[in-house]
SETOR-862439 format. One record per residue: residue in one letter; x, y, z of N, C-alpha, C, O in turn. Coordinates in steps of 0.05 Angstrom, whole numbers, plus 32768, in hexadecimal, padded with zeros to 4 digits. Example, Ala and Ser with C-alpha at 12.3 -4.5 7.8 and 13.67 -1.06 7.14 Angstrom:
a81087F8E809C80F67FA6809C81087FBE809C811D7FBE80A9 s81017FD3808E81117FEB808F81028001809D810C801780A1 
% end
This chain:
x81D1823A7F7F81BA82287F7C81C082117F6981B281FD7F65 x81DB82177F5E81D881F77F4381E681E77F4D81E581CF7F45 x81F881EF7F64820181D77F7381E881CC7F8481E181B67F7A x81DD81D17F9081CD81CA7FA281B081B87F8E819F81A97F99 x81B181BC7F7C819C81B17F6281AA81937F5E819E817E7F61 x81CE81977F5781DD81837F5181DB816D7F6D81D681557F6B x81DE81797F8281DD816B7F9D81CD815D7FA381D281497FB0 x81AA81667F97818F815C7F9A819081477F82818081357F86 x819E81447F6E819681337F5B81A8811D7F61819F81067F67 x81BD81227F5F81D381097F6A81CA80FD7F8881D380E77F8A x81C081027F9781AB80FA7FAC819C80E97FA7819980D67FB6 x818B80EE7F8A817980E27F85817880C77F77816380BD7F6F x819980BB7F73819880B07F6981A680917F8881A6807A7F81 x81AE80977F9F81A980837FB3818E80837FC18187806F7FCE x817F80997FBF816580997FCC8155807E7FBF814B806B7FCB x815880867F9C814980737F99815180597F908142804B7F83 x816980537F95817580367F91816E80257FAF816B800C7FB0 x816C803C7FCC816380347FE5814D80297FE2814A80127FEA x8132803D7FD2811C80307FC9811380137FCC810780027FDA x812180197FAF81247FFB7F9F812D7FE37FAC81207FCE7FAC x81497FE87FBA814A7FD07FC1813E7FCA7FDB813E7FB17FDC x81377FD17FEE81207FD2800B81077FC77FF880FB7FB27FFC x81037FD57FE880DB7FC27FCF80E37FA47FC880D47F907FC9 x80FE7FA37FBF810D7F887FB981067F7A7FC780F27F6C7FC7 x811A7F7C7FDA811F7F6C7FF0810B7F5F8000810D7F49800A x80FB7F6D800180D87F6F801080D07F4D7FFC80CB7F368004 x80D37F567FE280BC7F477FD980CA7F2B7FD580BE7F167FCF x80E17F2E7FDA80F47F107FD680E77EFA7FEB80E77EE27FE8 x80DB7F09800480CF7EFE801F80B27EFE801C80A67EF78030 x80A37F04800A808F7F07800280787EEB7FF880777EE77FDF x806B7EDC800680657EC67FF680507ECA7FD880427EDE7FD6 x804F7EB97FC7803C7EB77FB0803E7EC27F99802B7EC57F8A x805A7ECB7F9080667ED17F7D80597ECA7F6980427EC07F69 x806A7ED07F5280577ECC7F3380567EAA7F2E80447E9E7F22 x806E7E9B7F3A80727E877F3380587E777F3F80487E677F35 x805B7E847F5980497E777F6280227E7C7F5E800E7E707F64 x80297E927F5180117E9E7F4680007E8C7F2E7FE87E897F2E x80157E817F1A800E7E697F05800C7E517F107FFB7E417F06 x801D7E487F2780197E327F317FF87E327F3C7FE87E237F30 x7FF17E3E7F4D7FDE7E467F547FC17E437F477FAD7E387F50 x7FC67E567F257FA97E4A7F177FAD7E2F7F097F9A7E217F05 x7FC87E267F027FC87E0D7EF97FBE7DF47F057FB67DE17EF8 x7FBF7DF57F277FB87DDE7F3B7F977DEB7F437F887DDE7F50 x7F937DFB7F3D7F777E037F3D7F7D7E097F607F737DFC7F73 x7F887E177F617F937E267F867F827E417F777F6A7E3B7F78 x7F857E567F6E7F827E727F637F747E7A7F597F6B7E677F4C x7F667E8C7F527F567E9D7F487F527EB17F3B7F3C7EB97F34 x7F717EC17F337F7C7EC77F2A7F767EC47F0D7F747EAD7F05 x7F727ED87EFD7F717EDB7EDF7F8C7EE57ED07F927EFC7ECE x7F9E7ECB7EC27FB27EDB7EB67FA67ED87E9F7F9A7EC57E96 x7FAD7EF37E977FA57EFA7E777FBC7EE37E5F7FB77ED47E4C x7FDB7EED7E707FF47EE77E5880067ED67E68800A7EDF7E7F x80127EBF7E63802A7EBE7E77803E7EB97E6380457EA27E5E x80497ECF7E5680597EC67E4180767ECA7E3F807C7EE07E49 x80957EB97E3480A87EBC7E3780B17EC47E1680A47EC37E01 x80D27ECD7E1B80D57ED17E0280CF7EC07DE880D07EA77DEB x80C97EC77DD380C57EBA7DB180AC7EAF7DB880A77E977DB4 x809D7EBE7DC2807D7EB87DC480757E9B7DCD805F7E947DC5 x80817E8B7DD9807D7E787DF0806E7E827DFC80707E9B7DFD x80587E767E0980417E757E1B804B7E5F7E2F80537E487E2A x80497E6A7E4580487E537E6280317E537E7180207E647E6F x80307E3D7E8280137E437E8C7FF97E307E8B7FE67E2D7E9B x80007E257E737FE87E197E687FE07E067E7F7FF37DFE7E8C x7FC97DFE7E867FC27DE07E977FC37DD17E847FB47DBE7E89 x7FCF7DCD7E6B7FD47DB47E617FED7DAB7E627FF47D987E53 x80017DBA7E78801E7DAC7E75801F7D977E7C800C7D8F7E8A x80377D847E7680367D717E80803F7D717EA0804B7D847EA9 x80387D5B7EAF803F7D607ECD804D7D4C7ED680447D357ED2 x80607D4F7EE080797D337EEA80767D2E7EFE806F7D427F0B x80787D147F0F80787D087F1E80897D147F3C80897D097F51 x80947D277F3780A77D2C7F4E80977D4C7F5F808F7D607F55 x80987D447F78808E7D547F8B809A7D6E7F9D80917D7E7FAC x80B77D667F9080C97D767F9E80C87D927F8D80CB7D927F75 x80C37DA97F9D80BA7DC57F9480BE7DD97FB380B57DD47FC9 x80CD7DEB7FAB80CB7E057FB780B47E187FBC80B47E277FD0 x80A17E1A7FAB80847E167FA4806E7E107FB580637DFA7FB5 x80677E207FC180517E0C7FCA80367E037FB980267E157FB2 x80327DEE7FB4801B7DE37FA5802A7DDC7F8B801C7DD57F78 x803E7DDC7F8A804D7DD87F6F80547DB17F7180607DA77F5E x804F7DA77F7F804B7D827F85803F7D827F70802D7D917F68 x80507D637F5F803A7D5E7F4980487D6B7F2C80497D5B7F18 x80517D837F2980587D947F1380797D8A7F1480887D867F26 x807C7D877EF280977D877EE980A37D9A7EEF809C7DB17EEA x80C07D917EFD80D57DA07F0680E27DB17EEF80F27DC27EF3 x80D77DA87ED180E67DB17EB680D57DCD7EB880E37DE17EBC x80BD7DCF7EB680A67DDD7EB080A57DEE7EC4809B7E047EC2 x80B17DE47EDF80AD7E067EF580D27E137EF180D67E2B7EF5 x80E67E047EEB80F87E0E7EDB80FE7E297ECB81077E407ECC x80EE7E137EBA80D57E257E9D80CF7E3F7EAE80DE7E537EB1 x80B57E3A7EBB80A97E577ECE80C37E6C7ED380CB7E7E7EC4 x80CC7E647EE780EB7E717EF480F97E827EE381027E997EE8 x80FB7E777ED1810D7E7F7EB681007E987EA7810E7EAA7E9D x80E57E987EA780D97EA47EA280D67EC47EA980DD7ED87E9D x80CB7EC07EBF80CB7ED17ED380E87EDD7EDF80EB7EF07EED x80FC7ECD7ED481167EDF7EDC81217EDA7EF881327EE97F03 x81147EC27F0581147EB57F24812C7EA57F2381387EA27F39 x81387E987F09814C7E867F05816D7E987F0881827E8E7F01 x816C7EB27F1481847EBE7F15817C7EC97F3981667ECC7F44 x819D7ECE7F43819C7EDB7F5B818B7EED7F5C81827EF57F47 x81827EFA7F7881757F147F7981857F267F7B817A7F3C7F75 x819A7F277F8081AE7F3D7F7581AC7F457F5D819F7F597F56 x81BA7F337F4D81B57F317F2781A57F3B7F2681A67F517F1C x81877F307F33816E7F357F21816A7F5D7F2A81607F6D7F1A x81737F647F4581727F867F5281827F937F3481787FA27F23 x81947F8A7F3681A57F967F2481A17F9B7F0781AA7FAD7EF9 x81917F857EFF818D7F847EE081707FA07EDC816C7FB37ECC x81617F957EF481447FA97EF5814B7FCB7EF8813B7FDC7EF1 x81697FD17F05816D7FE97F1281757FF17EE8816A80007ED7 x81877FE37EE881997FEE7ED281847FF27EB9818480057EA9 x81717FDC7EB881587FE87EA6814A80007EB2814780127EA2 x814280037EC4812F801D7ECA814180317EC5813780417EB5 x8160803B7ECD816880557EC68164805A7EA58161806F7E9A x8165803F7E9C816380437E79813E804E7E778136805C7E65 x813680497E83811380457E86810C80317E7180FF80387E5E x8113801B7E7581137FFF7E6A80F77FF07E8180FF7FDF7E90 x80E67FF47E8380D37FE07E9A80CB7FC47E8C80C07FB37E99 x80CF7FC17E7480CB7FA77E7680AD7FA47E6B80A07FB77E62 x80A57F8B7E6C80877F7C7E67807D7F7B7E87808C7F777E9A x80557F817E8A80567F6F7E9B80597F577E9F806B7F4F7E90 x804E7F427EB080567F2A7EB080397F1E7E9F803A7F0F7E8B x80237F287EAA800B7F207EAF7FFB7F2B7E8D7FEA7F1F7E80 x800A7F477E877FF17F467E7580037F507E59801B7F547E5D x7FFA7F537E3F800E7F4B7E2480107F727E1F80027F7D7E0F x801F7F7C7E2D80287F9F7E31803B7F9F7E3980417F8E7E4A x804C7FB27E32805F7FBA7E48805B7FCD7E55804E7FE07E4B x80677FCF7E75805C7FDB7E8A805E7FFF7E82805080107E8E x806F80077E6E806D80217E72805480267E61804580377E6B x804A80187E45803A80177E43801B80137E528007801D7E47 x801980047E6B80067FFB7E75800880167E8B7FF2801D7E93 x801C80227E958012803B7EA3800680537E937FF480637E99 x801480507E7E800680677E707FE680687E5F7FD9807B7E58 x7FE1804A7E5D7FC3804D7E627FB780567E797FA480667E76 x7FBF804F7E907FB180517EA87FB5806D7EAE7FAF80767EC4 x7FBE80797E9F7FD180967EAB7FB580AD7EAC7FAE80B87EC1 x7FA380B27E8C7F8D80B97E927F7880C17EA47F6D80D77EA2 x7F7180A97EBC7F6580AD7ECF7F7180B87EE17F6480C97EED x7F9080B47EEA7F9980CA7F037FA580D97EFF7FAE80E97F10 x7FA880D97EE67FAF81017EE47F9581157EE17F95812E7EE1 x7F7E81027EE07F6081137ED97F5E81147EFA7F5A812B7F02 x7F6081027F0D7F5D81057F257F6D810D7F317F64811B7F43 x7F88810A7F2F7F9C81217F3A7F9881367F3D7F8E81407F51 x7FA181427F247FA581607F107F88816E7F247F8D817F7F35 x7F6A81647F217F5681717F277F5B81717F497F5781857F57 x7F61815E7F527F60815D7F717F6E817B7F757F61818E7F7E x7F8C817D7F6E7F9B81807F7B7F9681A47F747F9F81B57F83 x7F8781AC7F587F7C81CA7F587F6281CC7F617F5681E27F60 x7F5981BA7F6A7F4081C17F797F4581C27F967F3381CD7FA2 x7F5C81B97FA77F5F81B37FBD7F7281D37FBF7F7281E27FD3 x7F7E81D57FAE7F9181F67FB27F79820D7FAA7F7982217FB9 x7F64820D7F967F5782207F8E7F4B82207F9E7F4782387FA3 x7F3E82137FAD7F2182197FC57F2C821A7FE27F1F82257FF5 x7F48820B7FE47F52821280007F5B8224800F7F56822B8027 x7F6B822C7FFD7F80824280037F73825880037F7982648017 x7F5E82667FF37F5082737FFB7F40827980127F41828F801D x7F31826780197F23825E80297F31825680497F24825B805D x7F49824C804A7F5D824B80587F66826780627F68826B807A x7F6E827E80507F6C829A80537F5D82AA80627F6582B78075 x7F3A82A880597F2982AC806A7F2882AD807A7F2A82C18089 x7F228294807F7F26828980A17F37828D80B17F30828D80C8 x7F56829280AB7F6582A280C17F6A82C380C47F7C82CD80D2 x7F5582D280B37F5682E880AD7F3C82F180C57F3A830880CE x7F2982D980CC7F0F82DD80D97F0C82C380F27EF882BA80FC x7F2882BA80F67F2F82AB81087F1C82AD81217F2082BF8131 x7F06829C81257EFC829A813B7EE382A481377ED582A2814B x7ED582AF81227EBB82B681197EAA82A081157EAF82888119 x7E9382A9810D7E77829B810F7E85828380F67E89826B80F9 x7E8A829580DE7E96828B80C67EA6827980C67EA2826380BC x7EC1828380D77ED7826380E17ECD824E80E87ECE823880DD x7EBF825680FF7EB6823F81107EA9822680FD7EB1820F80FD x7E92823380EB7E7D822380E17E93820C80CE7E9581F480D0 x7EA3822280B97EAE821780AC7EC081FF80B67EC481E980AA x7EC9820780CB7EDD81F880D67ED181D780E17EE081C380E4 x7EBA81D980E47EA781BC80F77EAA81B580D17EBB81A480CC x7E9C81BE80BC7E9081B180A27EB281A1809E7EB381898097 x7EC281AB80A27EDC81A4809B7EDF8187809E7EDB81738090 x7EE7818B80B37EED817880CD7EDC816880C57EEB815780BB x7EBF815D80BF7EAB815280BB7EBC814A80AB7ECC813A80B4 x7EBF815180867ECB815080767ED9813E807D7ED181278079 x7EF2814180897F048135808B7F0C811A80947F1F810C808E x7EF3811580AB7EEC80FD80B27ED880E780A77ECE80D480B2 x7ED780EE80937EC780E1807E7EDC80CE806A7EE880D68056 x7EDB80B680757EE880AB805D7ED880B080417EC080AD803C x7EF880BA802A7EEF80C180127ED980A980047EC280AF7FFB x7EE6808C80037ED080737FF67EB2807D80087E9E80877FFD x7EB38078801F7E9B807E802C7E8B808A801D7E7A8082800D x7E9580A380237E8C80BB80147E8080B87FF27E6B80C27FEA x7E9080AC7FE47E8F80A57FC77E7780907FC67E69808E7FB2 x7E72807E7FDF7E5D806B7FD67E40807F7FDB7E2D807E7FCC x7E40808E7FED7E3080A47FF97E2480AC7FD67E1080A57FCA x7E3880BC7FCE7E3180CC7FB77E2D80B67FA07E1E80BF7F8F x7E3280A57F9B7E2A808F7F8C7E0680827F917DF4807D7F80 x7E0780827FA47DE780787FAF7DD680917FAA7DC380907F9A x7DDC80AB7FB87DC880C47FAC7DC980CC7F987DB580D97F90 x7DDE80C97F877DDC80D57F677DE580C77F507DE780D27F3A x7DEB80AA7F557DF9809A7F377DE380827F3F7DEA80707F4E x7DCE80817F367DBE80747F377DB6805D7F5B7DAF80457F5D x7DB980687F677DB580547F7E7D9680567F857D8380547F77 x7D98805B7FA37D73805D7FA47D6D80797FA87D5A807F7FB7 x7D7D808B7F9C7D7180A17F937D6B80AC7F727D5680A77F65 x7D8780BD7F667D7E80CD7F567D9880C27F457DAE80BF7F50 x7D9580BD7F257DA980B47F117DB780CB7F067DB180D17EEF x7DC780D77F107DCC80EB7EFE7DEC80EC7EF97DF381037EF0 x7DFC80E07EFC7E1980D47F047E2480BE7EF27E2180A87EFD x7E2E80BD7EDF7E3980A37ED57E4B80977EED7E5380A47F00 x7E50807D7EE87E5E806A7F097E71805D7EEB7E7280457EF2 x7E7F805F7ED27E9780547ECB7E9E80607EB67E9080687EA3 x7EBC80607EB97ED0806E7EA37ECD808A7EAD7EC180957EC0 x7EE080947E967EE680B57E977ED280C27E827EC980D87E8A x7ECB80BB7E6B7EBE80C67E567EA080AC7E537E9D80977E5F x7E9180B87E3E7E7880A07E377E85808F7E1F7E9B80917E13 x7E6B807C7E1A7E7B806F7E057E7C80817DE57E8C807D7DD3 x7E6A80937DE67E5E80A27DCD7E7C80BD7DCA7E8180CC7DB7 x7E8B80BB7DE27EA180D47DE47EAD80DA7DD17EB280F27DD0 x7EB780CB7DBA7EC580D87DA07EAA80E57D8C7EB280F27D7A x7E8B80E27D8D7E8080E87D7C7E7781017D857E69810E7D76 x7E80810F7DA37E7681277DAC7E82813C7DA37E9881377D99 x7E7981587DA37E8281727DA37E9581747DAF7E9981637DC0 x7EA8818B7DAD7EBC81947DC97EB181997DE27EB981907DF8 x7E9681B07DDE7E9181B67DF27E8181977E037E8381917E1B x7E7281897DF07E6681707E077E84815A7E127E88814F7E28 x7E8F815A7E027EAB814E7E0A7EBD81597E277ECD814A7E33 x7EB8816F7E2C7EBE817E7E417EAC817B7E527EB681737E67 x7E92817D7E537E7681797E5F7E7E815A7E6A7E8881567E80 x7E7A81487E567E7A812E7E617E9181247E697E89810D7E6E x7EAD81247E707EBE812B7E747EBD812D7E987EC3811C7EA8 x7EB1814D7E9D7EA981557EBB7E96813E7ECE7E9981367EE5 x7E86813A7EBC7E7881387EBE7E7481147ED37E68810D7EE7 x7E8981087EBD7E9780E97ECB7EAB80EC7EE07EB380D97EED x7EB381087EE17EC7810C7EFB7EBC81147F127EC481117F2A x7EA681207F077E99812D7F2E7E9681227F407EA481287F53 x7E8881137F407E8681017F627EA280ED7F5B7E9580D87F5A x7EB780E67F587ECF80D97F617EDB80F27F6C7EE480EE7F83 x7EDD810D7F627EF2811F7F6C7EE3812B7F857EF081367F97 x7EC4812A7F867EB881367FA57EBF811F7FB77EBD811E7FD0 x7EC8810C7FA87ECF80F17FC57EE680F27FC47EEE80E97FD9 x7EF180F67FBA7F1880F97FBF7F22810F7FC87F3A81107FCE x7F0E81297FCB7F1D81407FCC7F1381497FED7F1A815E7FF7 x7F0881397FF77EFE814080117F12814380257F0D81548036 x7F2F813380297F40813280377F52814980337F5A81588044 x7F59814980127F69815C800A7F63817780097F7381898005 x7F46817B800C7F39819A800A7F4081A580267F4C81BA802A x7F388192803C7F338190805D7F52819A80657F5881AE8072 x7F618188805A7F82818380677F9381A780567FA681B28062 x7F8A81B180417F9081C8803B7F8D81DF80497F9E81F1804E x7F7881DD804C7F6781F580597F7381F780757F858207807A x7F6D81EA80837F7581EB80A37F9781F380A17FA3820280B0 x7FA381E380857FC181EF80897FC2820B80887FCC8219809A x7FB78216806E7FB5822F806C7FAF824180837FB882578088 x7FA28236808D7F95824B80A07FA7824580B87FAE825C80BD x7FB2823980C87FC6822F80DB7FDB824B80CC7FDB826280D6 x7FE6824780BC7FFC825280A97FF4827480AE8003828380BA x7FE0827980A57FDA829380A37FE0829F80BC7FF282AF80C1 x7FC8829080D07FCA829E80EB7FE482A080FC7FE982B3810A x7FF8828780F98014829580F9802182A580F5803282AF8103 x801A82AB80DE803082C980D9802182E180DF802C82F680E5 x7FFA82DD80DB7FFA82F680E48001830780FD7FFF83208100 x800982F7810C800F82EE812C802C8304812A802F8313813D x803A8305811880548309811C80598328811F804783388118 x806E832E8128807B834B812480778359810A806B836F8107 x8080834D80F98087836180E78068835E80D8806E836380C0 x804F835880D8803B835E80D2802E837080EA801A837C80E2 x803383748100803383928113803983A28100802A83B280F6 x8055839E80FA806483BA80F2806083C980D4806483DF80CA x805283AA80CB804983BD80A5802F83C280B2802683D480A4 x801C83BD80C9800783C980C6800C83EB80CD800383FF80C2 x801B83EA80DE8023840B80EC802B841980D68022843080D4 x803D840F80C08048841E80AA80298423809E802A8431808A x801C842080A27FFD842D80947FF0841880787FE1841F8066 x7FFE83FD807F7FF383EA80667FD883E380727FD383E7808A x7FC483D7805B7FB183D080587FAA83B080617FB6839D8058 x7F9683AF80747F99839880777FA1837980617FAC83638066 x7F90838980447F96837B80377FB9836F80247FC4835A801D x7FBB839080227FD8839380207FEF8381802F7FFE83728023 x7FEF8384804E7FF4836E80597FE98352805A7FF983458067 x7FD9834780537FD3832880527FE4832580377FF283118035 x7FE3833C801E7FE883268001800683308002801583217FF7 x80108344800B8029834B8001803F834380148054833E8009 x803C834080318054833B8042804083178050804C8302804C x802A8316805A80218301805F802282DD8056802482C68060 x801D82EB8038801882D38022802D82C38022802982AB8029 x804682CB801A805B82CB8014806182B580298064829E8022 x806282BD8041806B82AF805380618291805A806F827D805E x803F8291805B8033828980638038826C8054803B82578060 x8038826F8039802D825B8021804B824B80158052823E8002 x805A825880378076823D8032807182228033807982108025 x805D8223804C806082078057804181F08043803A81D88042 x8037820E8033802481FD801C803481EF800F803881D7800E x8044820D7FFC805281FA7FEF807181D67FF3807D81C47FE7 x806A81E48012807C81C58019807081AD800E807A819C8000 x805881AF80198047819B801F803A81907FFF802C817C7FFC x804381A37FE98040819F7FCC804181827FC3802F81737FBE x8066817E7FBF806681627FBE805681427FC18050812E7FB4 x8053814D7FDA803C81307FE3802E81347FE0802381207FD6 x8019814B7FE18002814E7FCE800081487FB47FEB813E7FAB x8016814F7FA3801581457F82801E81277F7F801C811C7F6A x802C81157F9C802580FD7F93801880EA7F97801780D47F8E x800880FB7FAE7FF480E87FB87FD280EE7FA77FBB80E47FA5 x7FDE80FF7F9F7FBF81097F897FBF80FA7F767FAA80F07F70 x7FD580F37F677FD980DF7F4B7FDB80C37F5C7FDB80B17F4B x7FDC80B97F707FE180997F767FCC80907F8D7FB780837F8D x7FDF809E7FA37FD480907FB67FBA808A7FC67FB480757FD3 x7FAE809C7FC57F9080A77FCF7F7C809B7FBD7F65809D7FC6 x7F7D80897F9B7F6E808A7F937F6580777F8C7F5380787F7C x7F6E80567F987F5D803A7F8F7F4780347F947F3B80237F86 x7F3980427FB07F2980437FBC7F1280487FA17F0680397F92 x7F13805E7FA47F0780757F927EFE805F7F747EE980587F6A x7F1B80597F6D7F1A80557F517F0B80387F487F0680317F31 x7F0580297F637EFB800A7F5C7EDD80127F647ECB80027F60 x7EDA80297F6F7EB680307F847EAF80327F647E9F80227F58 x7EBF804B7F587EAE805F7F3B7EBD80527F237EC580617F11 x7EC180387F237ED180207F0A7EE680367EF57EE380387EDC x7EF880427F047F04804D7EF37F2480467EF97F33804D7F0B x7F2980377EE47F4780277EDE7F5880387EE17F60803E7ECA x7F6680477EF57F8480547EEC7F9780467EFF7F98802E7EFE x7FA480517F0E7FCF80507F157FBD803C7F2B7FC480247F2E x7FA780467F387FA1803D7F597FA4801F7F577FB680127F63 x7F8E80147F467F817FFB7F417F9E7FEE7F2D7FA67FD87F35 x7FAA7FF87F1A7FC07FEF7F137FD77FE07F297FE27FCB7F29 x7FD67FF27F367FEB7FF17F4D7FE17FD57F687FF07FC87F76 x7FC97FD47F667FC07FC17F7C7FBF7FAB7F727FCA7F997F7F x7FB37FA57F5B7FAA7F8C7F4B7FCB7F837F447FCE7F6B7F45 x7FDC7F8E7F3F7FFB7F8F7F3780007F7B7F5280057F637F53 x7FFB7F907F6A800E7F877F7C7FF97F617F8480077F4D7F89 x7FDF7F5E7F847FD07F4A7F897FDC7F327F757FDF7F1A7F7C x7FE27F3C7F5F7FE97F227F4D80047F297F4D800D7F217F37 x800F7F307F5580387F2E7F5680417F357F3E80567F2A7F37 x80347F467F2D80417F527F1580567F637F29804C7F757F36 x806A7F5E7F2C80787F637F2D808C7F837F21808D7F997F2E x80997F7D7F0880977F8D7EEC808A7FAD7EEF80927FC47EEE x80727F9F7EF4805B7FBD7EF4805C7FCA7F0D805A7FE27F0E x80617FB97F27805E7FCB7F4080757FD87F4480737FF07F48 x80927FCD7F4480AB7FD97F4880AF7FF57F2F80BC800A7F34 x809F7FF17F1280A980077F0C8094801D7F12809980357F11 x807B80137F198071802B7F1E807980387F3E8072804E7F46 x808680277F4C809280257F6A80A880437F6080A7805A7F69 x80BC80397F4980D880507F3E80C880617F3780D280757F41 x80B1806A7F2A80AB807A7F0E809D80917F3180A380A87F34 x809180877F3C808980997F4E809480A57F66808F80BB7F6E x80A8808F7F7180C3809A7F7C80CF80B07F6B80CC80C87F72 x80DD80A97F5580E680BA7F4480DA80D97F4680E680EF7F49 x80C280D37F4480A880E77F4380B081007F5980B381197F59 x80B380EB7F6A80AE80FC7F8280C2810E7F8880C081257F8F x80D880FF7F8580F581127F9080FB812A7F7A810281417F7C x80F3811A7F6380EC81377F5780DE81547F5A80E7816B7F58 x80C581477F5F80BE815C7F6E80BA816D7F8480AE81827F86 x80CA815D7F9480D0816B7FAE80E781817FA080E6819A7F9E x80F581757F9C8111818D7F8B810981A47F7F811681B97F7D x80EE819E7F7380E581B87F5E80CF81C77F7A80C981DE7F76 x80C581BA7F9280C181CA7FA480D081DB7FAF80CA81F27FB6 x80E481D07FB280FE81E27FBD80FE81F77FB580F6820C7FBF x810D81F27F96810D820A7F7F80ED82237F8C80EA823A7F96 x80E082127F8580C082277F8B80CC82317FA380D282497FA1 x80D182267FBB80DD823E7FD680E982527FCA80DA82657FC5 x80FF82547FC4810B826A7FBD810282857FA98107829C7FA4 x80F182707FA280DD82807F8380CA82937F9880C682A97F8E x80BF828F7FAF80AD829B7FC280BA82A77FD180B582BF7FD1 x80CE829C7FE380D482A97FF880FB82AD7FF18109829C7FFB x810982C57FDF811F82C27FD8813482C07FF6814A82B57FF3 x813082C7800A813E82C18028814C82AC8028816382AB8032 x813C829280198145827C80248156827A800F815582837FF8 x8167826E80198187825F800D81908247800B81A582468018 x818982318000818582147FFA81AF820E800181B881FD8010 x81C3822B7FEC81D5821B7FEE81E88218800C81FA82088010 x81DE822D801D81E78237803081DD821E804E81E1821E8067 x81CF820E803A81CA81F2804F81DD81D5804B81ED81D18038 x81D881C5805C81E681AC804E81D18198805081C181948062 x81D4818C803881C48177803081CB8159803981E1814E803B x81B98153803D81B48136805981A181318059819881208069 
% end
């Protein structure tokens, strides 16, 4: 197994240089860059709010009071009119004044250090600025992703234990319903009947805590707490509750299907005996496959929607507004930090196979 650990990690280090440079390369072809981002509110083209545009020794660029030269010639579009010294200036800034090679290379060799840099746009640096944002999707993660295993899997169980009953059936239409429900939909739904719309107020609609939260008890701190999470996690968890369950239950009814659950029933086991002791085991491989992308799509992907409906700032809204204004800085490392994320955890899924089902033999494969 420690070769095969060694094999998975040294792996992980062209996977994600492939990443990187395919995100690169993309954005080199990309129009409206940062440069062009300042150009933009300076000629009054943009709309765009930069907070900072600042270079080293606390230089500010940016200003609409630069001076503007006579020469029209610009790579730029809308940059006619602006001194060739001053978009220079910009370039230089932004780190545009070197190859894109150079520039792959300088960004790679900082991230293995975990060096990310400043954003462009606002006066933080980016590891800083994720780790504010980090709050809201690990509160929405973390909860999705034990509410989506605690109520599924059980429930998923059920249902292939009574496969084809009154019970399946019903459950199985509410599902499906579920599932076809876009989550925002859904979130404006529960926003209108219970966070003040034209029904009933009973729902805060921003942040994770109130403003009064450091003056509360533990126990109201916990209370209010829940309390700002409920309706975001009943609108985010609708896909992930839906998409569990049906696995489970697919999973189950497979193996009950099989031989050797004939043959422990004849040995005189209990039906239950057989579901938890030879059944389980088997079944809750292809859960835990499916782990991974569940733990990274619970912390990222699934949640801008969500997080701009019920105004709550984390990775989602980081990540979009990043990529809308070409912070740059901020999207590529949260692009590594979640890559990273991931291959990690697929690896420690692995590990979990063997931890469940000892049969399997990771070194006795070849890796490709």
């Amino acid at each position: 197994m420690g070769a095969y650990i060694l094999r998975r990690l040294l792996l992980m280090i062209p996977t994600i240089v492939g990443i990187m440079a395919i995100s690169f390369a993309v954005i080199q072809f990309a129009p409206g860059g940062p440069v062009e981002q300042v150009i933009a509110q300076l000629t009054g083209q943009g709309n765009s709010s930069l907070d900072r545009i600042g270079g080293g020794g606390g230089d500010t660029v940016g200003s609409p009071q630069q001076d503007f030269g006579d020469s029209a010639s610009s790579q730029y579009r809308g940059a006619q009119g602006l001194d060739p010294e001053f978009i220079a200036k910009l370039e230089a800034q932004f780190g545009f004044d070197k190859p894109p090679l150079e520039r792959f290379l300088t960004m790679m060799w900082n991230y293995i250090r975990f060096d990310f840099g400043e954003s462009y746009f606002r006066s933080v640096s980016v590891l800083d600025l994720i780790i504010e944002k980090m709050p809201v999707s690990i509160s929405l993660g973390v909860w999705i992703l034990l509410l989506s295993y605690i109520i599924s899997i059980p429930l998923g169980i059920k249902k292939a234990v009574s496969d084809g009953s009154r019970f399946d059936v019903w459950t199985s239409g509410l599902i499906v319903v579920a599932y076809a429900v876009p989550g925002f939909l859904f979130g404006i739904l529960l926003i209108v009947l219970f966070a003040g719309g034209s029904f009933f107020d009973w729902f805060p609609l921003r942040g994770l805590t109130s403003d009064n939260f450091a003056q509360l008890s533990l126990v109201d701190k916990v209370i209010d707490y829940l309390w700002h999470l409920t309706l975001p996690l009943i609108a985010l968890s609708l896909a992930a509750f839906a998409t569990t369950t049906l696995l489970t239950k697919n999973s189950f009814i497979d193996e009950i299907r099989k031989q050797y659950v004939t043959t422990a029933r004849a040995k005189g086991l209990t039906e239950r005996q057989v579901l938890y002791r030879h059944v389980f085991r088997n079944a809750m491989l292809i859960i835990i496959a499916g782990f991974p992308g569940a733990f990274i799509s619970a912390f990222f992907s699934g949640s801008l929607l969500i997080e701009t409906i019920f105004t709550l700032d984390g990775l989602g809204r980081l990540g979009f507004e990043s990529v809308i204004r070409r912070d740059y800085p901020v999207v590529f490392a949260t692009l590594f930090i979640f890559s990273l994320m991931g291959l990690v955890v697929g690896l420690i899924s692995d590990l979990v196979y063997t931890w469940v089902d000892p049969r399997i033999d990771f070194e006795k494969r070849d890796v490709g």
